[in-house]
N, C-alpha and C positions, 0 to 999 in steps of 0.2 A: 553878283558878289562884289565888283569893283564897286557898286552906288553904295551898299552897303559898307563898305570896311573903308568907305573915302570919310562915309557920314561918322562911323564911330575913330576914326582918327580924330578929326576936325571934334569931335564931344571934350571937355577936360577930361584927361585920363585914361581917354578912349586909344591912345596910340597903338599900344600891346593889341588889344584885343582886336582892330582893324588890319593890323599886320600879321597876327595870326590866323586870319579868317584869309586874304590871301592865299599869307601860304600853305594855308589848309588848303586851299581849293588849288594852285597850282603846285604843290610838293607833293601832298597827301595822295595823288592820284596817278603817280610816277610807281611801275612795279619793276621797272628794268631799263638799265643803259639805253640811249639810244643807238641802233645799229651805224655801224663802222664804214666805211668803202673801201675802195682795193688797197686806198693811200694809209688809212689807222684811224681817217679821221671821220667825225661824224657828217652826216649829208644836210644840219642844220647852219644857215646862216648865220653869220658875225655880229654882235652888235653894232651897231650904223656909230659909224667915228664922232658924227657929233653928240652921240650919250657920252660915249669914252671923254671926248673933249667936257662937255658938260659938269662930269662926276669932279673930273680934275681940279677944272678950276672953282667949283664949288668949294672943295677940298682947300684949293691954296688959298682961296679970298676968305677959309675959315668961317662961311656961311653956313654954321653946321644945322641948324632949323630947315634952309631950302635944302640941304644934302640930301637929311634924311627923309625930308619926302620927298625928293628926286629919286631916290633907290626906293620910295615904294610906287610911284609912279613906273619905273623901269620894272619892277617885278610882275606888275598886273600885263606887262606887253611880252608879245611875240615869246624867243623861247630863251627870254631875259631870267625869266626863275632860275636857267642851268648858268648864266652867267655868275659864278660864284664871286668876281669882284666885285659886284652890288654889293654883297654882304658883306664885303670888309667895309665899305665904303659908310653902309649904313651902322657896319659897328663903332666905328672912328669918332659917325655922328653923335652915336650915344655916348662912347666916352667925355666925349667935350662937352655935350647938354648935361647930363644927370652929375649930381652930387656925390652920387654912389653909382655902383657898374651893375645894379639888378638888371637893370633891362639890356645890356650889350652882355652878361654874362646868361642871360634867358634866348639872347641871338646864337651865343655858342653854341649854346645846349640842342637847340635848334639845330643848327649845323650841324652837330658834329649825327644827331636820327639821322638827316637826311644820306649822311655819309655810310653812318652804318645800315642804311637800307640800301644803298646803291655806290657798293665799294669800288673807288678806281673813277667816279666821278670827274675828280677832282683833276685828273691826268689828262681828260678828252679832249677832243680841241674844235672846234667850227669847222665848217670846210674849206674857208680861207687858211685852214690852222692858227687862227687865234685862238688860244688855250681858255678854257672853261676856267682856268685859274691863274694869271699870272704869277709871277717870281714870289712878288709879295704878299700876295693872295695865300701861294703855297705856301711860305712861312708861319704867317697868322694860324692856316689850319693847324700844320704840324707843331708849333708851341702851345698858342691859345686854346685849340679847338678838340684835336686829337689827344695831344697828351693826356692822359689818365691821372702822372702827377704834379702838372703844372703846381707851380710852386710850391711842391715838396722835394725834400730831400729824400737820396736814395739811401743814405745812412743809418741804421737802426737808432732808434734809442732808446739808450736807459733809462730804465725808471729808478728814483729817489724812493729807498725806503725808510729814511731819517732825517732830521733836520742839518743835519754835518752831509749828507749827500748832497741835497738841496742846494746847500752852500755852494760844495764843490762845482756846482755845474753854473757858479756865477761866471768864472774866466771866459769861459765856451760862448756862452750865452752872449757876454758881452764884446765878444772877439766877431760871432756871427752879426750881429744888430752893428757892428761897424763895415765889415766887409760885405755884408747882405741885405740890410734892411732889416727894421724889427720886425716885420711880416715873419722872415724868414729864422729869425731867430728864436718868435713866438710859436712857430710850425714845428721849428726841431727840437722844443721844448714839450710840447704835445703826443 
């Protein structure tokens, strides 16, 4: 499986499909938590400080090309698939590479299965207690990845049945697109 999803990485366009053969083969095959010891925590080793060092500086010299296949070289090793900061890591990559977020919004989505197959995941921690997810890791999850309504408003809206409604909902509209972004002002408008 690694020969395989290194080779359709390394194809034009093949990234997706090499990354999800992966994680098919190392996520897809997960049916339950790994057990606990007396301490809470699991009995699987830490990832070795020089990944952790690696991702970072990856990250800060903004090499986002070697990031993201650093986090898929990290995912094919030991029991680096549960390490959930690879995938913030690799998501970050694809925000900076691609033009649009298809493919780091196709990593959420990713994420957020693995989470719904094996809830509470995201809390465990190595046996050194270094957490399956750091601070920031947790973050990413619970905005980007959990949320149901990222970037939606909890606010009902009204629907316009005449062109004078229409109108009226120009202030609103243009009050949200300053304080929120037009994303947010085109969502509460929908």
């Amino acid at each position: 499986a690694k020969v395989l999803a290194k080779y359709l990485r390394e194809c034009p366009g093949g990234w997706l499909a090499g990354h999800h053969l992966m994680k098919s083969v190392r996520w897809d095959t997960l049916t339950e938590l790994p057990p606990l010891d007396a301490t809470g925590r699991t009995r699987l080793l830490p990832p070795k400080p020089e990944s952790k060092a690696h991702l970072k500086r990856l990250y800060l010299q903004k090499s986002w090309s070697e990031l993201l296949e650093h986090t898929d070289t990290l995912l094919a090793q030991g029991v680096n698939h549960l390490w959930l900061d690879v995938q913030w890591y690799a998501w970050q990559a694809l925000l900076k590479l691609d033009a649009d977020s298809v493919r780091a919004d196709i990593l959420c989505r990713d994420m957020k299965g693995l989470l719904a197959r094996l809830p509470g995941l995201e809390t465990l921690a190595f046996n050194d207690g270094t957490p399956f997810a750091d601070e920031v890791t947790l973050n990413w999850l619970n905005e980007r990845v959990l949320d149901e309504m990222a970037g939606w408003q909890d606010e009902p809206v009204m629907a316009a049945t005449s062109a004078d409604e229409v109108l009226s909902l120009e202030p609103e509209v243009l009050t949200r697109a300053d304080d929120e972004g037009i994303e947010s002002a085109l969502n509460w408008l929908q």
